[in-house]
C-alpha positions in Angstrom: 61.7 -22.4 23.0 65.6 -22.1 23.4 67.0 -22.9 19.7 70.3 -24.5 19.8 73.0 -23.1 18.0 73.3 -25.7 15.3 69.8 -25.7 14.7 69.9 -21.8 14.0 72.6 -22.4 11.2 70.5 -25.6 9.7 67.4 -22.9 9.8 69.6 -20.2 8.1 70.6 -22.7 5.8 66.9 -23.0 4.1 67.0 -19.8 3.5 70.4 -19.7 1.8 68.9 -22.2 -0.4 66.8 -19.7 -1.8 69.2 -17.4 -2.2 67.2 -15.6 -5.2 64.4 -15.0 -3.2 62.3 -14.1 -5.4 63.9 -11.1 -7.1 67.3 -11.2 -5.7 67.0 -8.2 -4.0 69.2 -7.5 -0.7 68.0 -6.3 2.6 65.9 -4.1 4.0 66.0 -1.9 7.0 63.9 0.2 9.5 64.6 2.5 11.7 62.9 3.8 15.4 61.4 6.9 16.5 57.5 5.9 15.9 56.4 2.8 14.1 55.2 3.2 10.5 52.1 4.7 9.6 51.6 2.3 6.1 52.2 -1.1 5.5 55.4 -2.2 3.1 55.2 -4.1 0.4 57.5 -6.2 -2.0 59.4 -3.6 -4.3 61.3 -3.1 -7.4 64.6 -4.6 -7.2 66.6 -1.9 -8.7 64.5 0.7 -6.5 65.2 -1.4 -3.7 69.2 -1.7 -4.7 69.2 2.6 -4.8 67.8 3.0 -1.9 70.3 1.2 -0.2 72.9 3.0 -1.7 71.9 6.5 -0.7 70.6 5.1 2.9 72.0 2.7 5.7 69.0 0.4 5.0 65.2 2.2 3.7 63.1 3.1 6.7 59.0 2.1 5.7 58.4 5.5 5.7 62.0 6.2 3.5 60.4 3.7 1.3 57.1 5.5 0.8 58.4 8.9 0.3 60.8 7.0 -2.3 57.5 5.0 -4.0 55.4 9.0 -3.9 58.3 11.8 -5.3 60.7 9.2 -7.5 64.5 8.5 -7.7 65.7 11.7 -8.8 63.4 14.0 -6.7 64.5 11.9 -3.5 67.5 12.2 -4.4 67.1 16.1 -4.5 65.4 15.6 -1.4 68.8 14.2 0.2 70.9 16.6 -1.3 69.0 19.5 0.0 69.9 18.0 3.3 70.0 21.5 5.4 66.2 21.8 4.6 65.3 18.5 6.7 64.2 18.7 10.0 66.2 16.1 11.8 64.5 17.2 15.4 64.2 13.3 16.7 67.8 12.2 15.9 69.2 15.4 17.6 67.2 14.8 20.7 69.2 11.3 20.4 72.1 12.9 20.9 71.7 15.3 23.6 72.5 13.2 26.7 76.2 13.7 25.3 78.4 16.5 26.3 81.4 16.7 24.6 80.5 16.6 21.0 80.8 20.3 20.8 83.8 21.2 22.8 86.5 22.5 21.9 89.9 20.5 22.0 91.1 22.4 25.1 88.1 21.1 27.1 88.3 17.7 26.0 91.4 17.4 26.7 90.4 18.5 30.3 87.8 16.0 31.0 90.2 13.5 29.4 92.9 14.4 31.9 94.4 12.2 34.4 94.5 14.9 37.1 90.8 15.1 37.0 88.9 12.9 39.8 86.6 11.5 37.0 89.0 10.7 34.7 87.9 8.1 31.9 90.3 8.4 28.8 88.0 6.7 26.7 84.9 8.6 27.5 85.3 11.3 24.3 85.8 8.7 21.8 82.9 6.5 23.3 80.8 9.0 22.9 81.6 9.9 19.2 81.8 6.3 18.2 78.0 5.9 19.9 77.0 9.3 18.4 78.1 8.4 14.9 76.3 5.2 15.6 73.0 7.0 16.4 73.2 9.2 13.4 73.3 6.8 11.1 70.6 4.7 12.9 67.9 8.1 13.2 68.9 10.4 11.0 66.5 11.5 8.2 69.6 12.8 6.4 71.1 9.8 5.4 72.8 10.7 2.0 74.4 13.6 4.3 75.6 10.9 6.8 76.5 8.4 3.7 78.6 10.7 3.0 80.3 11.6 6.8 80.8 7.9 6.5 82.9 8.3 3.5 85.1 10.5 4.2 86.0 9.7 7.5 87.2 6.4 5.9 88.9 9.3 3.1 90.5 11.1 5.3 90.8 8.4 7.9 92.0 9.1 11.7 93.1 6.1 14.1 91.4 7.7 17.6 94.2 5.6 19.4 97.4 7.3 18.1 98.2 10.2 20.4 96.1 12.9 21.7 93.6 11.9 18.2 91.3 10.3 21.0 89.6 13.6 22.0 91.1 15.7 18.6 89.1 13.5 16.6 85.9 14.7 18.0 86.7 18.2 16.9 87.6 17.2 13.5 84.7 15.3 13.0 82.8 18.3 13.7 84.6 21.1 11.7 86.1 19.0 9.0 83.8 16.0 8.0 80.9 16.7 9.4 80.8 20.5 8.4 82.1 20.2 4.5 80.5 16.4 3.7 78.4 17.9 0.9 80.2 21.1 0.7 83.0 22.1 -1.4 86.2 19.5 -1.7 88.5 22.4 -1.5 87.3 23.2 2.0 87.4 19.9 3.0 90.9 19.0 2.3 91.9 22.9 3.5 89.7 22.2 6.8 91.9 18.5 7.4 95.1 20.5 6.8 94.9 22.7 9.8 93.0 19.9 11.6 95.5 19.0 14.9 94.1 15.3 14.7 94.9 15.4 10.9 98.7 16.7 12.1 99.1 14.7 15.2 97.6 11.3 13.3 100.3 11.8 10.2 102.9 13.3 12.9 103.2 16.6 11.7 103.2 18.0 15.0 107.2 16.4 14.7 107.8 17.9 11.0 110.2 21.2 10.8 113.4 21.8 9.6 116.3 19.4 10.2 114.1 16.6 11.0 111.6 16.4 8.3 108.6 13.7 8.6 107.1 13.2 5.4 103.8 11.1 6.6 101.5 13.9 5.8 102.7 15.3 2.5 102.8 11.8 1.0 99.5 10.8 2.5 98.0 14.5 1.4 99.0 13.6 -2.3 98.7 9.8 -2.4 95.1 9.6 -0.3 93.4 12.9 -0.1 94.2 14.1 -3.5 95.9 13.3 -6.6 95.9 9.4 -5.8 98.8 6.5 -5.8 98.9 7.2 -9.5 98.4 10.7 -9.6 101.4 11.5 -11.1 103.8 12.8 -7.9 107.5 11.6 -7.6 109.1 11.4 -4.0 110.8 14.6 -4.5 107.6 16.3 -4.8 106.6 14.4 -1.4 109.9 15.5 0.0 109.5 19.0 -1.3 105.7 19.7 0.3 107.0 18.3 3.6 109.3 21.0 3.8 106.6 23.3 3.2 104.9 21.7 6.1 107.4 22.2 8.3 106.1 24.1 11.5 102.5 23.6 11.0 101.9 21.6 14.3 99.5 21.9 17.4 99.6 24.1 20.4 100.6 22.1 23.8 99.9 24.4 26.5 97.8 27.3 26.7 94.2 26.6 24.1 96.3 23.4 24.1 95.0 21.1 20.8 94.2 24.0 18.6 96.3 24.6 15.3 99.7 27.1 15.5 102.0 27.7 12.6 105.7 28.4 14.0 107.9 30.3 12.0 111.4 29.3 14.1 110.1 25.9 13.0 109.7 26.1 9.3 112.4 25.9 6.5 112.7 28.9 4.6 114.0 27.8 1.7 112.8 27.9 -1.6 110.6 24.3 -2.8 109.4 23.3 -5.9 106.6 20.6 -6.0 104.9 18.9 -9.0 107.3 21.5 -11.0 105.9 24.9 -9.4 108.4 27.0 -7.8 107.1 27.9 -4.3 108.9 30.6 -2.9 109.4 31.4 1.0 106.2 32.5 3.0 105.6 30.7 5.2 102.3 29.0 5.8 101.2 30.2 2.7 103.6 27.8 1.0 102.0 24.5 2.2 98.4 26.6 1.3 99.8 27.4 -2.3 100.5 24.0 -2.9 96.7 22.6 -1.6 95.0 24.8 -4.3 96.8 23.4 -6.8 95.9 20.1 -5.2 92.5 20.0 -5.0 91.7 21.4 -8.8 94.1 18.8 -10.3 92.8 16.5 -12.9 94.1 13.4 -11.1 92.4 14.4 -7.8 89.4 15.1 -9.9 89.8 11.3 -11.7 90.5 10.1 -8.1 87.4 11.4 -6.3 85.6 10.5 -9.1 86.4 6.8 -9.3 86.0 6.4 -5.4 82.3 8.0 -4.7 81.4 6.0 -7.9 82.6 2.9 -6.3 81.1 3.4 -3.6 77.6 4.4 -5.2 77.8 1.7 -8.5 79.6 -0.6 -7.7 83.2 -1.6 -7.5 83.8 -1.8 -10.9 82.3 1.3 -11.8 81.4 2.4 -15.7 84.5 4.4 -16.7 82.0 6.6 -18.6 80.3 8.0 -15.2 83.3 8.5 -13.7 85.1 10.5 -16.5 81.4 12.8 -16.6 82.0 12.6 -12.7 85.8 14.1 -12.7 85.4 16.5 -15.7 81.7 18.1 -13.4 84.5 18.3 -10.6 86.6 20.5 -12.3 84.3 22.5 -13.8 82.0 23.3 -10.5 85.7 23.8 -9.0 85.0 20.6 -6.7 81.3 21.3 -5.5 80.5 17.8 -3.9 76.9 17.8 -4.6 77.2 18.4 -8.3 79.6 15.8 -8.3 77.4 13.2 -6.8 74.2 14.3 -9.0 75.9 12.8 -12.0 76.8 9.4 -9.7 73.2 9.4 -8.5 71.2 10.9 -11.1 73.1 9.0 -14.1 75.0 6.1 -12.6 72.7 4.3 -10.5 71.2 2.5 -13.1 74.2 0.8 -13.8 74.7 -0.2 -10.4 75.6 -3.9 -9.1 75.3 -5.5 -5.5 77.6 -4.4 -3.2 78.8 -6.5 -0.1 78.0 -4.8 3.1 80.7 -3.8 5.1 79.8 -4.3 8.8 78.3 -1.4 10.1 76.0 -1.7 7.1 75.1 -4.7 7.7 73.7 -3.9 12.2 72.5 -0.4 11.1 70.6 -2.0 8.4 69.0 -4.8 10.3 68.9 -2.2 13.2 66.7 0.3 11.0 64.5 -2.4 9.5 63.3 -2.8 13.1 62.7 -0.4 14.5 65.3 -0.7 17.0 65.7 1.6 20.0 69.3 1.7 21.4 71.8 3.4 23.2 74.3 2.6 20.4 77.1 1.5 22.8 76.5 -2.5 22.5 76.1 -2.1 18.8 79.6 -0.8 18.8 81.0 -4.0 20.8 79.3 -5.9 17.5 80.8 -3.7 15.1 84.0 -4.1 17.0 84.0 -8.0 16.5 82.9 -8.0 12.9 86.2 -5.6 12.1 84.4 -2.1 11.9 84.0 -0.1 15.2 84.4 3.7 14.1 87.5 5.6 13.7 89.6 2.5 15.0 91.5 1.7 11.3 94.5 2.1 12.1 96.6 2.7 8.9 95.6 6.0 6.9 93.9 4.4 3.9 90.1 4.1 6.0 87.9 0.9 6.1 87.6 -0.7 2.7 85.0 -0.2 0.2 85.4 -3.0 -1.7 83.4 -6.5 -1.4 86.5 -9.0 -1.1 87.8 -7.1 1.7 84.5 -8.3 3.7 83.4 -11.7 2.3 85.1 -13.6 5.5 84.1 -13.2 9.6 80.7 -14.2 9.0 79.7 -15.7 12.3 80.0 -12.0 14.3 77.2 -11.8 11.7 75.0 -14.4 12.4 75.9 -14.1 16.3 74.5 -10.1 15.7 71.3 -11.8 14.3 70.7 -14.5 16.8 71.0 -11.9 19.9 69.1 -9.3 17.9 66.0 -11.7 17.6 66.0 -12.8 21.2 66.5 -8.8 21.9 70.1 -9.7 23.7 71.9 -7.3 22.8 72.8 -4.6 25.5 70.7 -1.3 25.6 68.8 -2.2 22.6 65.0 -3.4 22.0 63.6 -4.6 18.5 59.7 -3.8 17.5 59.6 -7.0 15.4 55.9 -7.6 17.2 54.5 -4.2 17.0 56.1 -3.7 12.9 54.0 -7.2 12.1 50.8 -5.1 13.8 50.8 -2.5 11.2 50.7 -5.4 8.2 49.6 -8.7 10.3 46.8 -10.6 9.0 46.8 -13.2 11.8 48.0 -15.8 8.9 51.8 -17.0 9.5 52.1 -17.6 6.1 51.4 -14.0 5.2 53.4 -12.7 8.7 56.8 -14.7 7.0 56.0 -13.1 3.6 55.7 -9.4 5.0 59.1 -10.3 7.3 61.0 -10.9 4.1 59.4 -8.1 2.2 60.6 -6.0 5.0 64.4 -7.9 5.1 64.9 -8.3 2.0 62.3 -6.9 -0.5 60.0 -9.9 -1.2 58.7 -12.6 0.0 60.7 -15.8 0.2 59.6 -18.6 -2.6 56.5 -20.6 -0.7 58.8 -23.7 -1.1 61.4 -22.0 1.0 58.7 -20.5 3.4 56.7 -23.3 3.7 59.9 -25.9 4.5 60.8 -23.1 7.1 57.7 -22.9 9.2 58.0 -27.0 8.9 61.6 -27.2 10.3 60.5 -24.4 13.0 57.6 -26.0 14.4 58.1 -29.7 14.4 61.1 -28.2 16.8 58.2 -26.9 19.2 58.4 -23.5 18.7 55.1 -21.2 18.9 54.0 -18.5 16.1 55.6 -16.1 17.9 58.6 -18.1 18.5 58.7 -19.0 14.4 58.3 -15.4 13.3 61.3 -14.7 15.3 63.5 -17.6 14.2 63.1 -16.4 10.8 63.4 -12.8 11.0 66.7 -14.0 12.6 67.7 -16.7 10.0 66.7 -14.2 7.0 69.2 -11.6 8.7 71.8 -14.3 8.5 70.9 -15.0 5.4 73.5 -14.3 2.4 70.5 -12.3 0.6 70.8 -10.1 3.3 74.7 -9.5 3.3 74.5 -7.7 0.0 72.7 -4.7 -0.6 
């Protein structure tokens, strides 16, 4: 049956009628890679509502493991992420070649002078990489937390030569410290040439000072807006950043610290007197950085936000900052009090786009290339690393609570398996539960979407609308996997 596009909306609109649905739970999501061995069933609301947080959308299987150990030994689980065996989502990723060169041979394949030149072919295949990571992985709290800091420490791929630096960066920086130590994270994006090149400190040495990095180091990687820094203490650490900068010819793209290029001076920033040595002045001034109470406070606040909610209980996040200093920044310890102690408070959370394809990509079962997925996420305001300004993609609800027909477009196409490269298993998912009974296919769709079953009202007027249209029970099941996906139940999670 070809649906219009006006009777799609009316169809989604039944469903935003029932907006509770049951339990007001969000959405839920399923990954590829072998269908499920068990059946799902409706679950707990706020089970449903932590899973979401420390995943891109429960698997069936995510959800069973969840249901057998309990919150706070799958949350262990996830932390212990090293011990995983994430087999399947690496064989994803091995038709792609330059996710672990080095800058000097990207830059080579990304040269003009090569026959097979194609400029956008390294960040392509990072963006589709991060993509399938998210989508396969069994790690997901590990790549939760790539996710957020990337948008922390936030590179634009488009400015300069951060187009085939960022791949590096991503590698040694985020993806190499993301439940490491915060001290090696922010001393790793320091000597990172895509950090330099992004915030222009490739152009910062003595007599023509650029201040980008310094102010962004304190302002966004550290202490925070109100961390308590004055412009003279920005001023003060750009001169100590004077001639760190990136090597342009030979192992070009690789850090270099030039000595005719620094200002030798004495500094003092955030009233510490930092004598002449060089490098080691900028370095000096990163330890005391990254131990500071207001980059503790500041850390704090934004992985609670983005675990709780966006108003996050100012209780957590002062038990958050004060673990921070006392496990000198350990990232994991930091997020066990988040996870372990502040998940009960949390609220619903809108999704922010890729959120809301990798959930409904997970759920089912979807096999993709990633690339088309990233056209979607590219509409809806969200294709990877493409923020331009230094702040990252917001994690706040307002900031994504317009653009919602990229949303229901994503849906429609999903459904009718349109979108490019990728195939839903919508058919072979209702196999493992189906009991040949509509009625009870519709209820385990929304127990998979969303958590539970849709009020029998709601379902009942649904299948009605559906199939006085002429559509077939393959044809209905489809229309309202699509129209739950649309669904504002499904935007939050």
């Amino acid at each position: 049956m070809a649906l219009s596009r006006r009777d799609f909306l009316k169809l989604g609109a039944l469903v935003t009628a029932s907006a509770a649905l049951s339990s007001c739970a969000p959405a839920y999501r399923r990954l590829t890679g072998g269908l499920p061995t068990v059946p799902w069933a409706a679950i707990n609301a706020s089970d449903f509502l932590a899973l979401n947080r420390i995943t891109f959308g429960p698997r069936v299987e995510e959800r069973a493991r969840f249901s057998e150990i309990g919150l706070q030994a799958y949350i262990e689980e996830q932390l212990d992420f090293e011990s995983m065996d994430d087999f399947a989502c690496d064989l994803q990723l091995s038709s792609f070649n330059t996710l672990d060169m080095d800058a000097n041979g990207l830059e080579g394949i990304s040269n003009a002078l090569f026959e097979n030149y194609d400029r956008e072919k390294v960040p392509n295949e990072l963006r589709q990489a991060t993509l399938i990571r998210q989508l396969y992985s069994r790690r997901q709290l590990y790549e939760v937390m790539v996710e957020f800091w990337s948008d922390h420490f936030n590179i634009f791929v488009e400015k300069g030569n951060c187009f085939y630096l960022k791949t590096v960066d991503d590698r040694e920086v985020i993806r190499k410290h993301a439940l490491g130590n915060f001290r090696d994270l922010v001393w790793a994006s320091a000597h990172s040439p895509a950090m330099l090149v992004y915030l222009d400190n490739q152009s910062n040495h003595k007599g023509a000072p650029n201040e980008n990095y310094a102010r962004e180091l304190m302002e966004l990687h550290t202490l925070g807006v109100d961390g308590g820094y004055s412009q003279q203490d920005v001023m003060e650490l750009a001169r100590c950043l004077t001639g760190w900068t990136v090597k342009e010819h030979f192992w070009l793209g690789d850090y270099v610290f030039k000595d005719e290029l620094h200002d030798w001076g004495v500094k003092n920033v955030l009233g510490r007197m930092i004598q002449a040595k060089g490098q080691g002045e900028a370095e000096q001034v990163i330890e005391h950085l990254v131990m500071h109470p207001s980059t503790a406070n500041f850390i704090a606040t934004k992985l609670s936000r983005r675990f709780i909610s966006d108003d996050p209980p100012a209780f957590i996040v002062e038990k958050a900052a004060q673990t921070f200093l006392d496990t000198n920044g350990d990232i994991k310890s930091v997020l066990r009090v988040i996870l372990h102690e502040g998940l009960s408070f949390a609220e619903l959370k809108y999704k922010r786009p890729a959120n809301f394809v990798l959930s409904a990509s997970r759920m089912l079962n979807v096999e993709t290339d990633g690339e088309a997925l990233n056209n979607h996420l590219l509409r809806m305001g969200q294709l990877y690393f493409n923020h331009p300004t230094p702040d990252g993609y917001p994690d706040v609800s307002d900031a994504w609570q317009g653009n919602l027909m990229p949303r229901w477009q994503f849906a429609f196409e999903l459904i009718r398996n349109e979108v490019a490269g990728t195939k839903h298993n919508l058919n072979e998912l209702l196999n493992i539960s189906s009991t040949r009974n509509l009625k009870d296919d519709i209820d385990s769709i929304a127990s998979l979407l969303i958590g539970a079953p849709i009020d029998t009202v709601t379902r009942d007027t649904l299948i009605g609308s559906v199939t006085s249209a002429g559509a077939n029970e393959e044809e209905t099941l489809q229309i309202v996997a699509a129209s739950l996906i649309a669904s504002p139940a499904f935007q939050w999670r």
